[in-house]
C-alpha positions as CSV (number, residue, x, y, z in Angstrom):
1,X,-27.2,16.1,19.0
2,X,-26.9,15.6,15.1
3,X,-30.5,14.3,13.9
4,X,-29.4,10.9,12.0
5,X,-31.2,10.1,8.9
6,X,-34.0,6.8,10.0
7,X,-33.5,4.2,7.2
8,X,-36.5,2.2,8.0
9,X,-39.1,5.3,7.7
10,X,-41.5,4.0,5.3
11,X,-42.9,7.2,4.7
12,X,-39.7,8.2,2.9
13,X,-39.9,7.0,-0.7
14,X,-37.0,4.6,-1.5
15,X,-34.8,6.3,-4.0
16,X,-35.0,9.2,-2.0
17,X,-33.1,7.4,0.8
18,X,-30.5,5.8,-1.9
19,X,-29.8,9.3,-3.2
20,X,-29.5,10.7,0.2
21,X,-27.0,7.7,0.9
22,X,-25.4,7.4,-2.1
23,X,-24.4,11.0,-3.1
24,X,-21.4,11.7,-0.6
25,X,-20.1,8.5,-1.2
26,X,-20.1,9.4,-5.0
27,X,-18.7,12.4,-4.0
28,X,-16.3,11.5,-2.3
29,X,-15.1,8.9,-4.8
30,X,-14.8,11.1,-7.6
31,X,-13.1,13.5,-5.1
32,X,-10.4,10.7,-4.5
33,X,-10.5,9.8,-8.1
34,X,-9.5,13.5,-9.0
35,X,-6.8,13.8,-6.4
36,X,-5.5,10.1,-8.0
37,X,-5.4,12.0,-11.0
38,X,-3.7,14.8,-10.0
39,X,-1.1,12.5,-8.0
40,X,-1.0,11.0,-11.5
41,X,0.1,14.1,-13.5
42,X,2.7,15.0,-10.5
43,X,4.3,11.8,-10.9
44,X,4.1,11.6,-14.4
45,X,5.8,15.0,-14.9
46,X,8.7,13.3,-13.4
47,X,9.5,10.6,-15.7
48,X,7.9,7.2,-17.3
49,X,10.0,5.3,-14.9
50,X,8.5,7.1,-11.9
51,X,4.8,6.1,-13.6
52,X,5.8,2.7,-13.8
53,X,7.4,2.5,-9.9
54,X,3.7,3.3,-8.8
55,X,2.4,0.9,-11.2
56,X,4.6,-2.0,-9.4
57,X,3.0,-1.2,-6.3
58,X,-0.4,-1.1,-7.2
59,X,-1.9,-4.1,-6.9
60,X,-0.5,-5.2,-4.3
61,X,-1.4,-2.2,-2.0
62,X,-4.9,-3.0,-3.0
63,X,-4.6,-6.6,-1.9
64,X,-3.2,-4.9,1.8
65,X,-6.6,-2.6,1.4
66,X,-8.6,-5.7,1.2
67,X,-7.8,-6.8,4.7
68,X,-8.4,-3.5,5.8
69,X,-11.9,-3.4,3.9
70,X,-12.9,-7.0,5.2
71,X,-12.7,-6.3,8.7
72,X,-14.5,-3.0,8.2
73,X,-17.0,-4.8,6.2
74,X,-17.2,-7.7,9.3
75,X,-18.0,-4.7,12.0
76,X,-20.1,-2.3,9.6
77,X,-22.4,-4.9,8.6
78,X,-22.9,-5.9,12.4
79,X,-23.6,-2.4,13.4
80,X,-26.4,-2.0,10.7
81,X,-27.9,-4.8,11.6
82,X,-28.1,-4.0,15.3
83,X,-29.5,-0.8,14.4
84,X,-32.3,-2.1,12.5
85,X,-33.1,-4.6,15.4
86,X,-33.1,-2.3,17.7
87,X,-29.9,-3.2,19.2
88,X,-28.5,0.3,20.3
89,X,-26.2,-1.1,23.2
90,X,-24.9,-4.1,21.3
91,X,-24.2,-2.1,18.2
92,X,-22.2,0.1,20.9
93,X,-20.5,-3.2,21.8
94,X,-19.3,-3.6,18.7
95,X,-17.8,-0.5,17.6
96,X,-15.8,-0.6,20.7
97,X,-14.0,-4.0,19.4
98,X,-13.4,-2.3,16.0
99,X,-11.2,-0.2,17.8
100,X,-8.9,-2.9,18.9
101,X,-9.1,-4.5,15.5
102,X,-7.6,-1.2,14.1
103,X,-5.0,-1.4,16.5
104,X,-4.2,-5.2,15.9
105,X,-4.2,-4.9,11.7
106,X,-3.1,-1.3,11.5
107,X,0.4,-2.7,13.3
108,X,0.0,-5.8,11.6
109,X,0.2,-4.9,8.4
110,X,2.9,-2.3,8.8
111,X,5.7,-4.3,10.1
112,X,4.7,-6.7,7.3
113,X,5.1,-3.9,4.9
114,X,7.9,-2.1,6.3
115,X,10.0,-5.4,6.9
116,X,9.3,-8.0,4.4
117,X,7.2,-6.8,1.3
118,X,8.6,-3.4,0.1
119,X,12.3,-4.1,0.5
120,X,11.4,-7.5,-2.0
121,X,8.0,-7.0,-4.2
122,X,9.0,-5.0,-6.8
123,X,12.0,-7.5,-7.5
124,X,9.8,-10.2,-7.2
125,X,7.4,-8.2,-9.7
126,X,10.6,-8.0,-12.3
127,X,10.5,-4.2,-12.4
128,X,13.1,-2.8,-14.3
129,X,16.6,-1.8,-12.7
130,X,15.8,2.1,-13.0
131,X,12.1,1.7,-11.5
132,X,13.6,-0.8,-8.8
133,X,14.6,1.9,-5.8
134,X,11.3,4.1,-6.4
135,X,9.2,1.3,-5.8
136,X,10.8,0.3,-2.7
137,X,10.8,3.6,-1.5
138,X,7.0,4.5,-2.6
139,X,5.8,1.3,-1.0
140,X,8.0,1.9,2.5
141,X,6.7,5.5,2.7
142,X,2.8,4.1,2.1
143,X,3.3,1.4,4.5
144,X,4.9,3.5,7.2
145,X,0.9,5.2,7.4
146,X,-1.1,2.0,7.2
147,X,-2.4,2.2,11.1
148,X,-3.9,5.3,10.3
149,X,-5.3,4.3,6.8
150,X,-6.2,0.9,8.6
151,X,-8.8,3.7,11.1
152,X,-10.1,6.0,7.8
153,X,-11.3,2.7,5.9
154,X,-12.9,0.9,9.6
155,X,-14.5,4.6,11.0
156,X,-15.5,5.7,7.3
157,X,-17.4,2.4,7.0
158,X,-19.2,2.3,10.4
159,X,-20.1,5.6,10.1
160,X,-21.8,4.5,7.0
161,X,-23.8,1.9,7.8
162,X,-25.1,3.9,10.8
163,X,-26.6,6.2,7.6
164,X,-24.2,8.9,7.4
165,X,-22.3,9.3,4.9
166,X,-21.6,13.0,5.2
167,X,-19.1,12.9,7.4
168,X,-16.5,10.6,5.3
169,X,-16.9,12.9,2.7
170,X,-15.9,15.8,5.0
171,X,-12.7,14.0,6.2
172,X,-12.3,13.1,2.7
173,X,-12.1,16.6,0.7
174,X,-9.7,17.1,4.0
175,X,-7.9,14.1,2.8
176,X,-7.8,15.7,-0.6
177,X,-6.4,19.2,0.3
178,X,-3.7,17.8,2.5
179,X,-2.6,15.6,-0.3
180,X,-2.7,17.6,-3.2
181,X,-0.3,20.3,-1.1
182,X,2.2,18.1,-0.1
183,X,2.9,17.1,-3.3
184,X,3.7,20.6,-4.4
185,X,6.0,21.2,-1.3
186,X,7.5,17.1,-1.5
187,X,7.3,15.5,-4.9
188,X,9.4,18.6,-6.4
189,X,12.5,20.7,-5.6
190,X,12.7,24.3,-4.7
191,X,11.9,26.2,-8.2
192,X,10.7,29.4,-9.6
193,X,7.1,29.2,-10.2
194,X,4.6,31.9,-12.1
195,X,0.9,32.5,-11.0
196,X,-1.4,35.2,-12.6
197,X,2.0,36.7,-13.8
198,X,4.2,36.7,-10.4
199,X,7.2,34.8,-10.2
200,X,8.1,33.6,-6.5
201,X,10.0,31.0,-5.4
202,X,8.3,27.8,-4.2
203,X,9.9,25.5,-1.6
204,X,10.1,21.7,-2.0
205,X,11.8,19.0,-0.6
206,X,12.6,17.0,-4.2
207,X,11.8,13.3,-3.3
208,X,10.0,12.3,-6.1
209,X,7.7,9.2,-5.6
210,X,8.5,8.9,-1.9
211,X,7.0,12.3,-1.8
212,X,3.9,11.6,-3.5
213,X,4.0,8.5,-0.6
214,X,4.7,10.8,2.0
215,X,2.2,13.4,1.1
216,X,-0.8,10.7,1.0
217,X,0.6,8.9,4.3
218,X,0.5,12.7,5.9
219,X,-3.4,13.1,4.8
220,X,-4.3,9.6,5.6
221,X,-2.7,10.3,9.2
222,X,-4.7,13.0,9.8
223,X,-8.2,12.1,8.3
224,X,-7.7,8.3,10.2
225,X,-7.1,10.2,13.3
226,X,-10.2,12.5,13.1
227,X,-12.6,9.9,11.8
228,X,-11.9,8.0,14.9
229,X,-12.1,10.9,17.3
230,X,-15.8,11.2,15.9
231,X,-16.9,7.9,17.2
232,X,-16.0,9.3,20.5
233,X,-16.7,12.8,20.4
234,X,-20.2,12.8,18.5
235,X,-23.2,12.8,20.6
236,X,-25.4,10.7,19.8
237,X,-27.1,6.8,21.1
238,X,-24.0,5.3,19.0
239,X,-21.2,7.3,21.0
240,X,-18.4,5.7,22.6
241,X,-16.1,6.5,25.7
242,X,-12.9,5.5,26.8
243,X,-13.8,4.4,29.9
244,X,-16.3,1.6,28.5
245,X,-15.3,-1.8,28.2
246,X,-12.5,-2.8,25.2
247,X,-11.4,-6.7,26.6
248,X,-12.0,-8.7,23.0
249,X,-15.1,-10.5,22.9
250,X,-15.1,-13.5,21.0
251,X,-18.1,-14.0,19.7
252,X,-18.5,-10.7,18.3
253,X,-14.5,-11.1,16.6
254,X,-15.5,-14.4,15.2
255,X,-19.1,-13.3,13.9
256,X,-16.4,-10.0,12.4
257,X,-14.5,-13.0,11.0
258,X,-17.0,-15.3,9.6
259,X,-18.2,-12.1,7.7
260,X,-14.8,-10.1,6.9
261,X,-12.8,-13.4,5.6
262,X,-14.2,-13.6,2.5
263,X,-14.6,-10.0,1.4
264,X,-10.7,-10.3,2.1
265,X,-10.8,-13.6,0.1
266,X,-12.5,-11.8,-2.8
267,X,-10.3,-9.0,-2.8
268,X,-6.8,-11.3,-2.6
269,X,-8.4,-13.2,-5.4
270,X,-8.6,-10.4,-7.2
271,X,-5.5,-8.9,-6.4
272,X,-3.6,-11.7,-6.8
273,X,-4.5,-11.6,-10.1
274,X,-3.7,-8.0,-11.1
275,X,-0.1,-9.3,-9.5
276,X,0.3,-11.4,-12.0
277,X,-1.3,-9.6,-15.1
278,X,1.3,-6.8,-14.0
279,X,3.9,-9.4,-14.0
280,X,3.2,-10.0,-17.5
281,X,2.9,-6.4,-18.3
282,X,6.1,-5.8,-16.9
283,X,7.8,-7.9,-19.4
284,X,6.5,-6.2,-22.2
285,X,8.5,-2.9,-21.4
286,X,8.0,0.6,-19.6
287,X,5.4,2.2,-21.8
288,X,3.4,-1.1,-21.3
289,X,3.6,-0.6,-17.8
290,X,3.1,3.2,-17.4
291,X,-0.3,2.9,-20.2
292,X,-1.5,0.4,-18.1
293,X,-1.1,2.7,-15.3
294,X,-3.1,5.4,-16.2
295,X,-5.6,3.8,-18.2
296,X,-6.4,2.2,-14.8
297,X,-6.8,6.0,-13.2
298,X,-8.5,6.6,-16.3
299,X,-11.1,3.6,-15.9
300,X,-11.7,4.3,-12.4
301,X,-13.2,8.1,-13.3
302,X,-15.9,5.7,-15.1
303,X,-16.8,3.2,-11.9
304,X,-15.9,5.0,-9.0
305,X,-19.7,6.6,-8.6
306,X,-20.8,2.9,-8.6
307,X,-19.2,2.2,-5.5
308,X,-21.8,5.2,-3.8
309,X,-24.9,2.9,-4.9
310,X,-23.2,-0.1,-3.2
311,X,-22.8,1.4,-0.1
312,X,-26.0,2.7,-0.1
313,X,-27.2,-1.1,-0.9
314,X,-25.3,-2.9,1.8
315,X,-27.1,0.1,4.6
316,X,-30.3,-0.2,3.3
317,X,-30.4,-4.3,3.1
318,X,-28.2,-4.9,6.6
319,X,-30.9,-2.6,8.2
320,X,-34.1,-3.7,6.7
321,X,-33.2,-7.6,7.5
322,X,-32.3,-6.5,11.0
323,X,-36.0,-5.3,11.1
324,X,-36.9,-8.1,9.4
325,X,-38.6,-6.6,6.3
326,X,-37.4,-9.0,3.5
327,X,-39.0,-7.4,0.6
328,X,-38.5,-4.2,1.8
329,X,-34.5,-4.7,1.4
330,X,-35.0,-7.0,-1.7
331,X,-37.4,-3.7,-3.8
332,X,-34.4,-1.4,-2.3
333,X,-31.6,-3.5,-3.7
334,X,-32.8,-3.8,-6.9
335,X,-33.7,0.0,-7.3
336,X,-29.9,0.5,-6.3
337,X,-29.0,-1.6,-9.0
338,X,-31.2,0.5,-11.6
339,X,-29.8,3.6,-10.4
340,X,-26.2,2.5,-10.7
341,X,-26.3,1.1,-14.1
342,X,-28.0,3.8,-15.2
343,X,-24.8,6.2,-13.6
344,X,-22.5,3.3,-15.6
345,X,-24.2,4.2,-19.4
346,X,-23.2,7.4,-19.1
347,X,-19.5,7.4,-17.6
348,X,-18.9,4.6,-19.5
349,X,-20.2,6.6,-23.0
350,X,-18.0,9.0,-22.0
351,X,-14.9,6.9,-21.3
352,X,-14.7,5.5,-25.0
353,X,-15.6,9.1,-26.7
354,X,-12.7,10.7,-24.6
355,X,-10.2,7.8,-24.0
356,X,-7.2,9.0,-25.0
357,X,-7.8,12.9,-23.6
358,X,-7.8,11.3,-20.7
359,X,-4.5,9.3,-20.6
360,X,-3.6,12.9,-22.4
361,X,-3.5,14.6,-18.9
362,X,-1.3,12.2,-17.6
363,X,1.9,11.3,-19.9
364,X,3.5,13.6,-22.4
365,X,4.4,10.3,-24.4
366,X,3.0,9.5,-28.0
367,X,3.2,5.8,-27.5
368,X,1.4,5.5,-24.0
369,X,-1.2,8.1,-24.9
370,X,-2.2,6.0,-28.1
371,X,-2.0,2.4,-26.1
372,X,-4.2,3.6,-22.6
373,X,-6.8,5.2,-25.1
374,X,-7.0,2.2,-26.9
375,X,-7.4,-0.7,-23.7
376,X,-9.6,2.5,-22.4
377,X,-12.0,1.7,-25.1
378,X,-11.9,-2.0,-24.8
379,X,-12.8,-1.4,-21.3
380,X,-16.1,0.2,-21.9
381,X,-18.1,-1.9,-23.5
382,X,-17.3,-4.3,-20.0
383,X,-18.5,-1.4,-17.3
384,X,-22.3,-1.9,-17.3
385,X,-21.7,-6.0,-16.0
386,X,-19.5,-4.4,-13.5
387,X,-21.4,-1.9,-12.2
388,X,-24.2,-4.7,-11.7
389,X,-21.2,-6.8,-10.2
390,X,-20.4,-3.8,-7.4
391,X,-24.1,-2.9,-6.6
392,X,-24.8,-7.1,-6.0
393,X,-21.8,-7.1,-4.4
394,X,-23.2,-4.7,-1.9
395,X,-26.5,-6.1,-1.6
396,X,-25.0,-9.8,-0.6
397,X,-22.5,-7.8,1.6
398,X,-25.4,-6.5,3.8
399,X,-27.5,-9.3,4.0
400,X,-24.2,-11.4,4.8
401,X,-23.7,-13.0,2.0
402,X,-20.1,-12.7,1.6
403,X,-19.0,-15.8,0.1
404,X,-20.5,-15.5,-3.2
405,X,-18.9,-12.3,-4.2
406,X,-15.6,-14.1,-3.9
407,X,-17.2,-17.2,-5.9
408,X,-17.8,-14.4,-8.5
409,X,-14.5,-13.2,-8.4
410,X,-12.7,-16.2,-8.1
411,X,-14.6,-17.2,-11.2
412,X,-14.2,-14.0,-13.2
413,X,-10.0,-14.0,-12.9
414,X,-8.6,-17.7,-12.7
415,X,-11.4,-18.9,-14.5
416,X,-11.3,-15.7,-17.5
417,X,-8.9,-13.0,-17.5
418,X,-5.7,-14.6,-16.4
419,X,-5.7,-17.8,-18.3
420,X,-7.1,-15.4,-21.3
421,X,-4.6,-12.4,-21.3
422,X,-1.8,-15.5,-21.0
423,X,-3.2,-17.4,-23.9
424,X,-3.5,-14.1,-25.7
425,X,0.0,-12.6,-24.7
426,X,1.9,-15.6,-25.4
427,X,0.3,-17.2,-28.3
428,X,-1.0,-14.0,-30.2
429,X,1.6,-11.5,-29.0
430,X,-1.7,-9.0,-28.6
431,X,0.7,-7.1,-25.6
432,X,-1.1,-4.7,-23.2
433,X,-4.6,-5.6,-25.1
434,X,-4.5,-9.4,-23.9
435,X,-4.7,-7.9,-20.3
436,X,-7.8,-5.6,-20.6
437,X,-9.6,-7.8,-23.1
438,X,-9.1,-10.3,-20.5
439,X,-10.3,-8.2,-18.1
440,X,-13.3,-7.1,-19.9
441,X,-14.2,-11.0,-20.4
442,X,-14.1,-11.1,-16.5
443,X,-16.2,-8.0,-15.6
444,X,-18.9,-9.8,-18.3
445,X,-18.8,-13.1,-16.4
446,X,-19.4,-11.3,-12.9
447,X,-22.3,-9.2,-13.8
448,X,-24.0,-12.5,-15.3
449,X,-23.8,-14.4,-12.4
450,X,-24.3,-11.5,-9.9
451,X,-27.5,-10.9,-11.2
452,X,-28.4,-14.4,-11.2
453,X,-27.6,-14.5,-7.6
454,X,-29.6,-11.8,-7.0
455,X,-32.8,-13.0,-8.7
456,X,-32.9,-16.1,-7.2
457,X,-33.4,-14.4,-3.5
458,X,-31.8,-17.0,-1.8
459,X,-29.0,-13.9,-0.3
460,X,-32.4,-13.2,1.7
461,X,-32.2,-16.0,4.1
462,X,-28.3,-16.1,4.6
463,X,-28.4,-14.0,7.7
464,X,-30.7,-16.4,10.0
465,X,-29.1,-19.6,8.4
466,X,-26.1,-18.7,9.6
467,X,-27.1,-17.7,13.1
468,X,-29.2,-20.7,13.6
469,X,-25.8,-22.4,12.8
470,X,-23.9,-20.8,15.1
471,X,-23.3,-22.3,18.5
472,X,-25.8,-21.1,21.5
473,X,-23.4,-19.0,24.5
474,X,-24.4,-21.7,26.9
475,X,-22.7,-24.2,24.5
């Protein structure tokens, strides 16, 4: 049996256990970062118009991934806190009903994707009559796999707040490799193609975008299927068999609920609002569009490590209030948020000295090389309030907390960036800029009032008011 790491070994200094969380997550996020990148450049080489299809798509396929990560974050945050109570069978009980939930949303969301949103979204979105049948086809290809990306999100986040955050990683450079190959062999046609000097011909099935769907659906197939097989196949006190009991239980899909509804909420209100920033961008033309794009694969190079401190801060906390060491999780929450801002000075120093480079790799095209390196550069001055936005987010996460990350982020877009970047756009005529200046107004505004939330402690007691609140099973 695989020795798990113990989170609430006091002899273990605290920033030893964040690094030990936090690394594969990193890891793995720059891992997918590059391999966005390199989808990136594939598409790219194709055309402007095939940049923009993807572009179209975007934001809403991160709304979809925000009902994926809310229920994940309902179950994960269950199971941690189980753990650290000591809990081992009921922690059991609950990855059994994340199963079903996989089942139910994965299906869920792809008839709603195959059926209702690709064939219409990117006309609702006003994407431009040569963009129009990529996007439909991109997003119809993407949805076909969301059952399977529906298990990679739920298994990679369990497996996490039981501590390990290895194995994700694993599954993830997996991911990676798959990917990576079948765009070679889908996104192109057969052609000639010269390595160290050799000339051989290389095979490909020529479908463009939907290949660069096809190939990511392919990975995520695999990797969601493997992920879930570990839950069962591991050996460990956490393992679960087929045989065991699956009929829903309430309680346990409600408490999932209570704590996955407004993650989801904070995500829609975000993406929501990147619909309708690309809305406007779309009317300001196909080099708007495709610099937009790739400054956005550009800027998540800079904040993606963040997201390996947050994860680390929603284990630690969820755990050490299960335990019932309040300080404990608060002195470990704030150290994450040290370590992650100090992660955030560097990527984002780097992100305005090589701005343009960077949107360099991607487009061939004077115009959008010159306006992603210049939003790029807007953009960093705003990524040390985010990164104290995404560790805070993590912390309140763990300890339950969930509604006031969406009050941040419901805040930081209706209240900031899209009321600016439309003042801006339409009054000013600033184009593209309005949109990340907008942005970087937000980002500000949710780092201020994360880190208020976070000093007044009040995230500490969330967990027992709301299961004082919640109705007694003999009621």
């Amino acid at each position: 049996m695989k020795k798990q790491l113990n989170l609430l070994d006091t002899s273990v200094p605290s920033w030893k256990l964040i690094v030990l969380l936090a690394w594969p997550t990193i890891v793995e996020q720059i891992l997918q970062t590059a391999v966005n990148y390199v989808d990136t450049a594939m598409v790219g080489s194709i055309g402007t118009d095939a940049t923009a299809a993807i572009g179209v798509c975007t934001s809403t396929i991160w709304l979809i991934m925000g009902v994926m990560n809310a229920a994940a974050i309902g179950y994960s945050v269950m199971v941690a806190r189980r753990i650290g109570e000591g809990r081992t069978e009921d922690a059991r009980a609950i990855l059994r009903q994340s199963v079903l939930a996989i089942g139910v949303i994965g299906a869920a969301l792809t008839v709603a994707v195959e059926l209702v949103i690709a064939p219409n979204l990117p006309r609702w979105m006003g994407a431009e009559p040569d963009v129009l049948p990529q996007a439909v086809a991109y997003f119809r290809v993407i949805g076909a796999g969301y059952l399977f990306n529906t298990s990679l999100v739920m298994c990679s986040n369990m497996l996490r707040c039981m501590g390990d955050t290895r194995t994700p990683l694993k599954f993830n450079l997996m991911t990676n490799a798959i990917n990576v190959a079948g765009n070679f062999l889908l996104i192109y046609p057969t052609r000639p193609l010269t390595v160290f000097g050799v000339t051989f011909t290389m095979p490909g099935a020529g479908w463009g975008v939907a290949g660069a769907a096809a190939a990511t659906m392919l990975a995520t197939a695999v990797s969601g299927v493997c992920l879930l097989l570990v839950l069962f196949r591991r050996k460990w006190p956490l393992q679960i068999h087929l045989k065991e009991d699956y009929r829903p239980q309430g309680e346990i899909i409600r408490q999932a609920f209570r704590l996955g509804m407004p993650s989801f909420l904070e995500r829609a209100t975000i993406s929501i609002g990147q619909i309708c920033t690309t809305a406007m961008i779309s009317g300001l033309g196909t080099v708007s569009l495709a610099a937009h794009q790739l400054a956005n694969a550009g800027e998540s190079l800079c904040y993606m490590p963040i997201f390996g401190f947050s994860v680390a801060a929603t284990t630690l906390v969820a755990q050490n209030l299960g335990a019932g060491d309040k300080e404990r999780a608060f002195h470990q929450g704030k150290l994450c948020i040290y370590m992650g801002v100090c992660v955030m000075v560097c990527t984002s120093c780097l992100l305005f000295l090589l701005a343009e480079p960077i949107i360099d790799l991607f487009s061939d095209d004077l115009n959008v090389i010159t306006l992603g390196g210049q939003v790029l550069r807007i953009e960093a001055f705003a990524e040390l309030f985010f990164a104290g936005a995404s560790v805070v987010g993590g912390i309140l996460r763990g300890a339950g907390d969930t509604r006031w990350p969406f009050y941040i982020s419901l805040a930081g877009m209706w209240l900031i960036r899209v009321p600016l970047a439309f003042v801006l756009i339409r009054f000013f005529h600033w184009g593209l800029t309005a949109i990340w200046v907008g942005m970087a107004a937000d980002l500000a505004l949710r780092g201020v009032i994360s880190m208020w939330r976070f000093y007044k402690r009040k995230w500490l007691q969330v967990w027992e008011q709301r299961e004082a609140a919640a109705p007694s099973p003999s009621a």
